[in-house]
C-alpha positions in Angstrom: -69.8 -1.2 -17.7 -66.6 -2.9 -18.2 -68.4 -6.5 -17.7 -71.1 -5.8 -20.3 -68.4 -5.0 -22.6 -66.2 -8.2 -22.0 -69.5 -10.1 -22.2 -69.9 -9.2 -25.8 -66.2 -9.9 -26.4 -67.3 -13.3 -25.9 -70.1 -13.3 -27.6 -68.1 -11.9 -30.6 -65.6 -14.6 -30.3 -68.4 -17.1 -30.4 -69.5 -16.4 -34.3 -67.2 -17.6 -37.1 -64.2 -15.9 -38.4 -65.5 -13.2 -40.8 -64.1 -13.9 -44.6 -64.1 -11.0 -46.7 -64.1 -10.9 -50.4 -63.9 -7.4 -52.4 -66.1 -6.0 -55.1 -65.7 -3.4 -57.6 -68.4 -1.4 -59.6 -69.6 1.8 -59.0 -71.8 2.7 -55.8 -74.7 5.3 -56.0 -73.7 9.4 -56.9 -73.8 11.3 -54.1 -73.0 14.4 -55.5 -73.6 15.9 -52.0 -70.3 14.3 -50.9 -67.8 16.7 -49.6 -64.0 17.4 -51.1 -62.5 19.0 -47.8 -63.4 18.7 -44.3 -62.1 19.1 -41.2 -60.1 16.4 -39.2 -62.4 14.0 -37.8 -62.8 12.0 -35.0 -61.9 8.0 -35.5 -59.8 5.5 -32.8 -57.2 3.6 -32.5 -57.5 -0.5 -31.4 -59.0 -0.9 -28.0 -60.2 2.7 -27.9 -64.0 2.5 -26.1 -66.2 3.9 -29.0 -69.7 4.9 -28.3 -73.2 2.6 -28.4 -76.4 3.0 -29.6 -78.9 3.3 -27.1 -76.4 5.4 -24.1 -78.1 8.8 -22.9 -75.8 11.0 -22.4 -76.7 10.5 -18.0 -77.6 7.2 -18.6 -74.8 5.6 -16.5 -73.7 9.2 -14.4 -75.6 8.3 -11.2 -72.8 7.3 -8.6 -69.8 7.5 -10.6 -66.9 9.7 -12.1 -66.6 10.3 -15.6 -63.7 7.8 -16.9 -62.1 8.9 -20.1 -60.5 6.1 -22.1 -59.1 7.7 -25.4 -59.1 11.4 -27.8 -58.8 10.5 -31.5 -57.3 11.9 -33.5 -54.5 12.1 -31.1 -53.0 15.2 -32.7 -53.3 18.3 -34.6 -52.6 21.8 -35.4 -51.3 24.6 -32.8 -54.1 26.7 -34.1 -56.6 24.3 -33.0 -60.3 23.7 -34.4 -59.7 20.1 -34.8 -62.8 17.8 -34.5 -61.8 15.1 -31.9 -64.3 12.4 -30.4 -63.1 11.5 -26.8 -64.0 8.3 -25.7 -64.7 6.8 -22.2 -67.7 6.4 -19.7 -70.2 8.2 -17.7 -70.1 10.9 -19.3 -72.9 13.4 -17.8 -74.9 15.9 -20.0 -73.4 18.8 -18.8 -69.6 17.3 -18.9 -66.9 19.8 -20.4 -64.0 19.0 -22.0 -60.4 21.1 -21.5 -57.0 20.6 -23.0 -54.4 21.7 -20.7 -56.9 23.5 -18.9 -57.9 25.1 -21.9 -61.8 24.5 -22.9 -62.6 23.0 -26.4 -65.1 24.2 -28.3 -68.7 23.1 -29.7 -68.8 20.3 -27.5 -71.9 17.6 -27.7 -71.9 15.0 -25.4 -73.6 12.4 -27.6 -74.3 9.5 -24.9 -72.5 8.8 -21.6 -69.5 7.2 -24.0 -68.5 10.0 -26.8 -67.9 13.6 -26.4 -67.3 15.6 -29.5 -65.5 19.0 -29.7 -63.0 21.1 -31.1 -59.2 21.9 -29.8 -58.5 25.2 -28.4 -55.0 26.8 -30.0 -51.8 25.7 -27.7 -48.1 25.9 -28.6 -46.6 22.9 -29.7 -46.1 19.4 -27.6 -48.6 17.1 -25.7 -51.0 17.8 -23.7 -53.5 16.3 -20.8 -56.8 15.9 -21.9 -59.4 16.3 -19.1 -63.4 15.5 -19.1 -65.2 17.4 -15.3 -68.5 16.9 -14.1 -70.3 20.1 -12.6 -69.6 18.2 -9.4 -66.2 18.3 -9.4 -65.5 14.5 -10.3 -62.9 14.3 -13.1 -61.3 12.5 -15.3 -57.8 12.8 -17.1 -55.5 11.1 -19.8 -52.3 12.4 -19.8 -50.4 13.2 -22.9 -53.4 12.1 -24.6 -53.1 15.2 -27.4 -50.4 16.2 -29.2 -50.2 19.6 -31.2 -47.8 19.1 -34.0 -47.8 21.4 -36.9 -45.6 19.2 -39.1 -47.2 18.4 -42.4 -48.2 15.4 -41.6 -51.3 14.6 -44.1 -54.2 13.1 -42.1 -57.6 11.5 -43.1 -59.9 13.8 -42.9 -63.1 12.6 -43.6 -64.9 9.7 -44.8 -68.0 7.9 -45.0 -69.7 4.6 -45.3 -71.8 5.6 -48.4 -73.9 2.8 -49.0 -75.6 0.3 -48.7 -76.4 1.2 -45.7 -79.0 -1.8 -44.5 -78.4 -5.5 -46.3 -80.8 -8.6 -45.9 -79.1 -11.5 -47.0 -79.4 -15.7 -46.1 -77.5 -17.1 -44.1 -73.3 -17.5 -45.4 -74.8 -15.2 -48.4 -72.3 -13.3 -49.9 -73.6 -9.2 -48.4 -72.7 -6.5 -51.0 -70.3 -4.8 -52.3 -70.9 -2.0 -49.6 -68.6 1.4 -50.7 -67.2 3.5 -48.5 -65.8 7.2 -49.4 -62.3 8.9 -48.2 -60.8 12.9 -48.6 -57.3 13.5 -47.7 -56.1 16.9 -48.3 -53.7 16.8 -51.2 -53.4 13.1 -51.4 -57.4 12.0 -52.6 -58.1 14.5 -55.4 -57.2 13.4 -58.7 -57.0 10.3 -61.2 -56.3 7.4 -59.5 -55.7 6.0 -55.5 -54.6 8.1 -53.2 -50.8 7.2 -52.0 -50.8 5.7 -48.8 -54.3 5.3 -48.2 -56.0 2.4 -46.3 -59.5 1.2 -46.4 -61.1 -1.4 -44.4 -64.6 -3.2 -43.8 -65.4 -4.1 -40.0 -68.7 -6.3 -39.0 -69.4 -7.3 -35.7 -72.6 -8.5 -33.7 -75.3 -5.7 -33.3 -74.8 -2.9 -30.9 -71.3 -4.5 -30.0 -67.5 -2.0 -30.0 -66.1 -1.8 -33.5 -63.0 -2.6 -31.2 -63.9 -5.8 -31.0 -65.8 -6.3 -34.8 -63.4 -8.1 -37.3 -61.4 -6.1 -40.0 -60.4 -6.9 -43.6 -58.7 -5.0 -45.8 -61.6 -3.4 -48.6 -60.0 -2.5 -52.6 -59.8 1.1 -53.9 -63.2 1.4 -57.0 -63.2 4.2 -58.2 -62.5 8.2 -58.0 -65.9 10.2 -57.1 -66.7 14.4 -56.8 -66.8 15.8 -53.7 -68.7 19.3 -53.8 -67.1 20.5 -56.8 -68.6 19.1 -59.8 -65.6 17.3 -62.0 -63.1 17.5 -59.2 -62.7 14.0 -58.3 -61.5 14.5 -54.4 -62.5 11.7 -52.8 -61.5 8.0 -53.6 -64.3 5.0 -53.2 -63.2 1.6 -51.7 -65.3 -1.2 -52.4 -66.0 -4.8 -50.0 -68.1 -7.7 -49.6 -69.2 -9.5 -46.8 -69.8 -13.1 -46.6 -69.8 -15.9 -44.2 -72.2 -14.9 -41.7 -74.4 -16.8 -39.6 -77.9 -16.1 -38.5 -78.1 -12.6 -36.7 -77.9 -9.0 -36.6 -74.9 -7.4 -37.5 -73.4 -3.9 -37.6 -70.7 -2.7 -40.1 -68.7 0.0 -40.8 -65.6 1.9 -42.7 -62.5 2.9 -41.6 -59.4 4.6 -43.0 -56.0 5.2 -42.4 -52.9 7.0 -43.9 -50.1 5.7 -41.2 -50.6 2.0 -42.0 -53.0 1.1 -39.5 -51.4 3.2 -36.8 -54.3 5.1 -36.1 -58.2 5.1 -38.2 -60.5 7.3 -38.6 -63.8 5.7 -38.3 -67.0 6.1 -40.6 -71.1 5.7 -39.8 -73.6 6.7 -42.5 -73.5 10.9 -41.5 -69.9 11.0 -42.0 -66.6 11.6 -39.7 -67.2 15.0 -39.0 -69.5 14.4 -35.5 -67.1 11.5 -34.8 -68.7 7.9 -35.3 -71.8 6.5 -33.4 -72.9 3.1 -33.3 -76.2 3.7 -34.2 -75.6 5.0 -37.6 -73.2 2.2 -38.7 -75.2 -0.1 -41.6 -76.8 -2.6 -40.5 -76.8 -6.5 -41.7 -79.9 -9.1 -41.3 -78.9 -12.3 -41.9 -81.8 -14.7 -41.7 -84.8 -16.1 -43.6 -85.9 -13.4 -46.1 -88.4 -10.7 -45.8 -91.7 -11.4 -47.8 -91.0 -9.0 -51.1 -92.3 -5.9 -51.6 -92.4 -3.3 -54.1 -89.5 -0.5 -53.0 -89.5 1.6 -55.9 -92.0 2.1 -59.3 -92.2 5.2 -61.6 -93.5 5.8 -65.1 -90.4 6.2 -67.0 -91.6 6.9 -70.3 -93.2 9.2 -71.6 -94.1 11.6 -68.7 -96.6 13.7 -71.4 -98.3 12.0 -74.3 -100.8 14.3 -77.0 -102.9 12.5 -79.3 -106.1 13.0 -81.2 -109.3 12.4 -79.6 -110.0 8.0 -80.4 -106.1 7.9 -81.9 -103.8 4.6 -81.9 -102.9 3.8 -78.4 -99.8 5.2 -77.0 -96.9 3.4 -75.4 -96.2 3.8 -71.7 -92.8 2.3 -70.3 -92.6 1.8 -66.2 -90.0 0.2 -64.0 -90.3 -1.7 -60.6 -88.2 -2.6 -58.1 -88.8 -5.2 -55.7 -85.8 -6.5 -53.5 -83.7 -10.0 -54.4 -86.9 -10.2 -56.9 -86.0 -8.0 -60.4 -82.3 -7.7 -59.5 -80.7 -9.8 -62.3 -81.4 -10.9 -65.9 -85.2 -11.7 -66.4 -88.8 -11.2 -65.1 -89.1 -10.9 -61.4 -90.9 -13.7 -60.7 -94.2 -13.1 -59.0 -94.1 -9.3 -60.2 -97.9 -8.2 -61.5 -97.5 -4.9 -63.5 -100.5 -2.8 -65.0 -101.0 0.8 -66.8 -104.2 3.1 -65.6 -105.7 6.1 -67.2 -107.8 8.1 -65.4 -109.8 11.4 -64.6 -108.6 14.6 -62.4 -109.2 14.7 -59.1 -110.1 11.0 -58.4 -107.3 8.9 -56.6 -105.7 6.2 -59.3 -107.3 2.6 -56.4 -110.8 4.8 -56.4 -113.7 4.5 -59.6 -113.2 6.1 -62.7 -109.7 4.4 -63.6 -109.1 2.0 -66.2 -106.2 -0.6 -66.0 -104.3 -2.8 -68.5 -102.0 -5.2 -67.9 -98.1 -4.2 -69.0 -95.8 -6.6 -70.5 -92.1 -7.2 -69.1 -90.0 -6.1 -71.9 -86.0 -6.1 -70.4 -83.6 -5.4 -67.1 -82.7 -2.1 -66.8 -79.7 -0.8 -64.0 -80.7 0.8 -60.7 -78.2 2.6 -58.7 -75.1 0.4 -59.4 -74.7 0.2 -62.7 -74.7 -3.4 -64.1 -76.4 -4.5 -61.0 -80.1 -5.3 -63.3 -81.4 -3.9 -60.1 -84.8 -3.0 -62.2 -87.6 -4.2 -64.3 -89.1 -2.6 -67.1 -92.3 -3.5 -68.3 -94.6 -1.9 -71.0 -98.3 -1.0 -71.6 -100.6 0.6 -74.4 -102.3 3.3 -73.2 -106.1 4.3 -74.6 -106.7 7.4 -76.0 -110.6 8.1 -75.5 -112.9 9.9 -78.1 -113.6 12.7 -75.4 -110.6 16.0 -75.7 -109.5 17.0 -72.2 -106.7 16.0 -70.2 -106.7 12.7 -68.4 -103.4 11.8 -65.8 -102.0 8.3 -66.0 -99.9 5.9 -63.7 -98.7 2.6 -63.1 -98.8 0.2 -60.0 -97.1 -3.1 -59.2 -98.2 -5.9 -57.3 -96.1 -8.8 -55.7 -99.1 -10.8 -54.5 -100.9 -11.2 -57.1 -103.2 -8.3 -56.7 -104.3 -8.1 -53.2 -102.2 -5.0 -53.3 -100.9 -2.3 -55.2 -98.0 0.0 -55.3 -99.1 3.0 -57.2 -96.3 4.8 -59.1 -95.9 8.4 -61.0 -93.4 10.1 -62.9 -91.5 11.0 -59.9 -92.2 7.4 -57.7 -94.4 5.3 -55.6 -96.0 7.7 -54.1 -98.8 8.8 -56.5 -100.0 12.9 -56.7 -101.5 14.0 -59.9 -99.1 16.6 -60.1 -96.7 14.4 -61.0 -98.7 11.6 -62.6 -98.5 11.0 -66.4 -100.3 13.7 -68.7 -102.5 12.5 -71.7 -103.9 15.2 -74.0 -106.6 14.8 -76.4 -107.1 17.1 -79.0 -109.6 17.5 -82.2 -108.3 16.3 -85.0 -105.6 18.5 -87.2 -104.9 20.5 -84.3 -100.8 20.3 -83.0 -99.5 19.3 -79.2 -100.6 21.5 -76.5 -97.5 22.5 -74.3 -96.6 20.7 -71.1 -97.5 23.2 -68.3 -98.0 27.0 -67.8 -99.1 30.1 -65.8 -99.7 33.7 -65.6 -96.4 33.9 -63.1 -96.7 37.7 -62.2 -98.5 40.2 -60.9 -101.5 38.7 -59.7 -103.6 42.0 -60.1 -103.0 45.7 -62.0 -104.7 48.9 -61.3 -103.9 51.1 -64.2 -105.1 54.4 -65.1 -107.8 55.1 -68.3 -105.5 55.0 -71.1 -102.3 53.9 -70.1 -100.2 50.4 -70.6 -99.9 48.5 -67.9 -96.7 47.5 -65.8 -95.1 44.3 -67.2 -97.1 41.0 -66.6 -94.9 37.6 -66.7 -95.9 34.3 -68.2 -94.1 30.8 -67.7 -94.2 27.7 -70.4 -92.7 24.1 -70.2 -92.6 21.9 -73.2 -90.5 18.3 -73.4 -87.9 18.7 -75.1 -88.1 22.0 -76.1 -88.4 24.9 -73.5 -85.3 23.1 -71.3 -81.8 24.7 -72.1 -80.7 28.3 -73.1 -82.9 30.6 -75.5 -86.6 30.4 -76.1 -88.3 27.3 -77.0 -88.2 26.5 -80.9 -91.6 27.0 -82.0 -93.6 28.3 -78.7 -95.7 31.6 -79.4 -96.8 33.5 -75.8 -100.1 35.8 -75.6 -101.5 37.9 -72.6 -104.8 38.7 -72.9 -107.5 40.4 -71.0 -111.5 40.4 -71.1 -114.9 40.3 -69.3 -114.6 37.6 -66.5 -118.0 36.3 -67.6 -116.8 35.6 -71.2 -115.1 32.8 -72.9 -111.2 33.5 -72.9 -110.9 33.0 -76.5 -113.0 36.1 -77.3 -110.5 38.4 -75.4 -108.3 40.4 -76.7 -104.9 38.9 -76.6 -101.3 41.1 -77.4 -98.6 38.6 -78.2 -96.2 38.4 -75.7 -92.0 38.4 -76.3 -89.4 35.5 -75.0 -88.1 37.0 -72.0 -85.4 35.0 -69.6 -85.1 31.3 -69.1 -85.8 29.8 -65.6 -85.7 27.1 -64.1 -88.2 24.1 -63.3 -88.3 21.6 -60.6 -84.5 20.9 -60.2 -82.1 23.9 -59.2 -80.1 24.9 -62.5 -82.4 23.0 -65.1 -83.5 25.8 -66.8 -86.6 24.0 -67.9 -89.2 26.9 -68.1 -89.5 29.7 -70.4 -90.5 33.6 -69.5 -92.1 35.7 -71.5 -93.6 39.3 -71.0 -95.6 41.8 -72.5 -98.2 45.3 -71.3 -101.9 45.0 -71.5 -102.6 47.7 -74.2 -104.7 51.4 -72.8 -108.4 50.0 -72.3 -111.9 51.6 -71.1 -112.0 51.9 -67.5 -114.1 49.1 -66.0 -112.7 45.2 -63.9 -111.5 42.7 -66.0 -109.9 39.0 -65.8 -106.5 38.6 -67.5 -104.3 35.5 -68.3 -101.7 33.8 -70.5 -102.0 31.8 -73.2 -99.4 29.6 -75.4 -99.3 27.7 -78.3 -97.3 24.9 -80.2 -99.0 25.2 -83.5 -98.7 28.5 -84.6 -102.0 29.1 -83.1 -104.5 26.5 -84.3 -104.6 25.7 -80.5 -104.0 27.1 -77.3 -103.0 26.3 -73.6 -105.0 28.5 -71.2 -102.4 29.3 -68.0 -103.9 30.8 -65.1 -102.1 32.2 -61.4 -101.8 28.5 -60.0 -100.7 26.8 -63.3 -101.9 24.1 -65.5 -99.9 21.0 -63.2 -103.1 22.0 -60.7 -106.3 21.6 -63.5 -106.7 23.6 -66.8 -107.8 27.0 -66.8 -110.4 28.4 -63.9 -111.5 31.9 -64.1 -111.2 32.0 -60.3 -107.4 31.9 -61.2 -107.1 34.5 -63.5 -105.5 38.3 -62.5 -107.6 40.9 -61.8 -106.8 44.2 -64.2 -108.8 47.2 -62.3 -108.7 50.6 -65.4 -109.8 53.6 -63.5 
């Protein structure tokens, strides 16, 4: 193991120097990033960190376990710090003690890197031992201290993105961002004092030991899991000066000056770092483009009367080291489709236009151009109904298509564009509703029913707090053989607001009302809501409208005994 590991010392000591420059901006939100974690594990120059591709008995057979470093080296008397030991042949069923006291949680992660948590021990440092089941051992000594003094340490990090780069070769790669928390030292305006960020790239699959290190700039301050509370700080970096190859990079930060890092892969510090989720670098001839994001951007509902003026459809595309910068991506074929429900967008029975390029818009980075817009004119037919729409991009010259909706390249009439065609003089119909709840009533001769629930979405009307401005509800009931619009309908009153696809968005309106006493007998029952105080309606049935327009099959069943 040893040899293999020298071997690609001298392999790394055969590519040129790495230069790095450093980049500002700001990377992608992550709003999932957190604002305190416990102490991770990272390591210290020379340490042996672990390698993609090592089971965890890949290298057991034959020999003891040998264990080469514990990082962090200290922490708390009460214990529950996340360390990462570091070493070889480590077997699957390998425990971990600290002065003959277990650690917990422990995960051997390959036959290099054991992960666990410290068990509580008074003060002062303490031998650190990894056991077989077969009584081989290994054990550094002193390799733990516990030390309660309030010494702040990192305690987590990440390397947030990118977190794969193709670039040519001597190409400048990035800026790549990487995140930091440190108790009491990260939150709030500004860098945290005494913290250290760096950038490491080294040949593919090689030790981050032996990668080279530059120092990386403090961007910007970011949320961790508290909306507003700016915990962690961002560190930017660049990468140039490669030659031809697969590379692996990573973050790593420090708060004694380089005395000891903590180390960050893509997951985070918290399971200690592995090899195989550090970001990886291509450096060689580019890729042949391809389309990696599309989506309608504008509008994702459209009403018009039945043979009105066309209406304008805005989508954006983004194709790598193609649209990223001012101008057309060249090469880039962009076209608008209207359709009918049920058939798929690349089958008969869609039209397509051609769109325009009309300006560079930002994708995750802002300022980075990253995206193209382009715009079309969509056709409004002479037939009323409802008729989804999409866009698709092609980057050679239409052999292929990517088909996009409103939430991406990947196309599903639920979330394609909505065109509604209406008879002339009558308003918009609203965007989507159901009969929410219950499904069916038994009621006695006479009597009101329990409660029934109805849910509306209009654009820019039903999303916030209160009811919709203009939105009238109805529940109705009648003979399931007869045309809804002859039932009898009870207006319905604006109940709770609640939310829509995204957790908190309150995009959907409630409403509620009772069936009124009726003659015994079976009947069908729905919603119905309107946008034009009444001149037309939007039938709403148990699966909603985002699955077709109204179907009997889907209406509640009201049983009057």
């Amino acid at each position: 193991m040893r040899g293999r590991r020298n071997g690609r010392a001298r392999a790394t000591a055969a590519w040129a120097a790495a230069w790095l420059v450093f980049g500002a901006g700001c990377s992608p939100a992550d709003d999932g990033a957190p604002d305190a974690r416990d102490d991770g594990g990272g390591f210290e120059d020379g340490d042996v960190p672990a390698e993609a591709g090592d089971a965890p008995d890949s290298e057991t057979s034959g020999s003891g376990p040998r264990l080469a470093s514990v990082s962090p080296p200290s922490g708390p008397t009460a214990g529950g710090t996340l360390v990462t030991l570091y070493g070889e042949n480590f077997a699957a069923e390998a425990v971990a003690t600290f002065d003959g006291l277990p650690c917990t949680g422990l995960v051997v992660h390959t036959a290099r890197r054991i992960t666990c948590r410290t068990p509580a021990h008074a003060a002062g440092a303490v031998d650190v031992t990894v056991a077989h089941p077969d009584g081989r051992s290994a054990t550094l000594a002193a390799a733990f201290e516990y030390d309660d003094a309030a010494t702040p340490r990192v305690n987590w990090c990440i390397l947030h993105y990118p977190t794969e780069l193709w670039v040519e070769p001597d190409a400048t790669a990035g800026p790549i961002y990487g995140r930091v928390y440190v108790e009491s030292v990260t939150p709030g305006a500004g860098r945290g004092e005494g913290v250290r960020g760096q950038v490491g790239v080294g040949l593919a699959g090689s030790d981050p030991a032996d990668w080279a290190w530059a120092e990386a700039t403090y961007n910007v301050d970011v949320d961790g899991i508290v909306p507003g509370d700016r915990a962690n700080d961002e560190y930017a970096a660049s990468l140039v000066g490669r030659a031809e190859g697969d590379y692996s990079y990573a973050y790593r930060f420090s708060l004694d000056d380089g005395e000891t890092w903590l180390l960050c892969d893509r997951n985070g510090s918290e399971d200690g770092f592995d090899g195989a989720l550090a970001g990886i670098l291509h450096v060689g001839p580019a890729p042949r483009p391809s389309v990696a994001w599309c989506a309608i951007d504008r509008p994702a509902t459209a009403t018009a009367e039945r043979g009105g003026d066309p209406i304008p459809v805005f989508g954006r595309v983004h194709v790598p080291r193609v649209t990223v910068g001012a101008g057309a991506g060249a090469g880039v074929s962009a076209e608008l489709g209207r359709g009918v429900a049920g058939v798929a967008p690349d089958a008969a029975g869609w039209s397509w236009t051609a769109m325009t390029y009309v300006t560079d818009v930002d994708g995750l980075v802002p300022g980075d151009l990253a995206n193209d817009e382009y715009r079309g004119a969509l056709a409004v037919p002479d037939v009323v109904g409802e008729y989804p729409y999409a866009v698709r991009f092609s980057v050679d010259g239409g052999a292929t298509w990517t088909y996009c909706d409103t939430a991406g390249p990947i196309y599903a009439e639920v979330t394609a564009g909505r065109l509604r065609v209406t008879e002339p003089g009558t308003g918009p119909l609203v965007g989507w509703c159901n009969l929410q709840w219950p499904s069916s009533l038994r009621v006695p001769a006479g009597a009101a029913s329990e409660p029934v629930y109805g849910r509306v979405w209009a654009a820019g009307v039903t999303p916030g707090a209160g009811r919709g401005a203009g939105i009238r509800g109805q529940v109705g009931y009648g003979s399931p053989s007869a045309d809804p619009a002859t039932w009898t309908w009870t207006e319905a009153d604006f109940n709770v607001d609640v939310d829509g696809l995204a957790p908190g968005d309150r995009a959907n309106d409630e409403y509620w009302q009772r069936i009124p006493p009726t003659t015994p007998g079976t009947y069908a029952y729905a919603y119905r809501f309107t946008m034009d105080d009444g001149r037309s309606w939007r039938y709403c049935d148990l699966d909603g409208t985002a699955v077709g327009e109204f179907s009997i099959d889907q209406a509640g069943t009201l049983t009057v005994e």
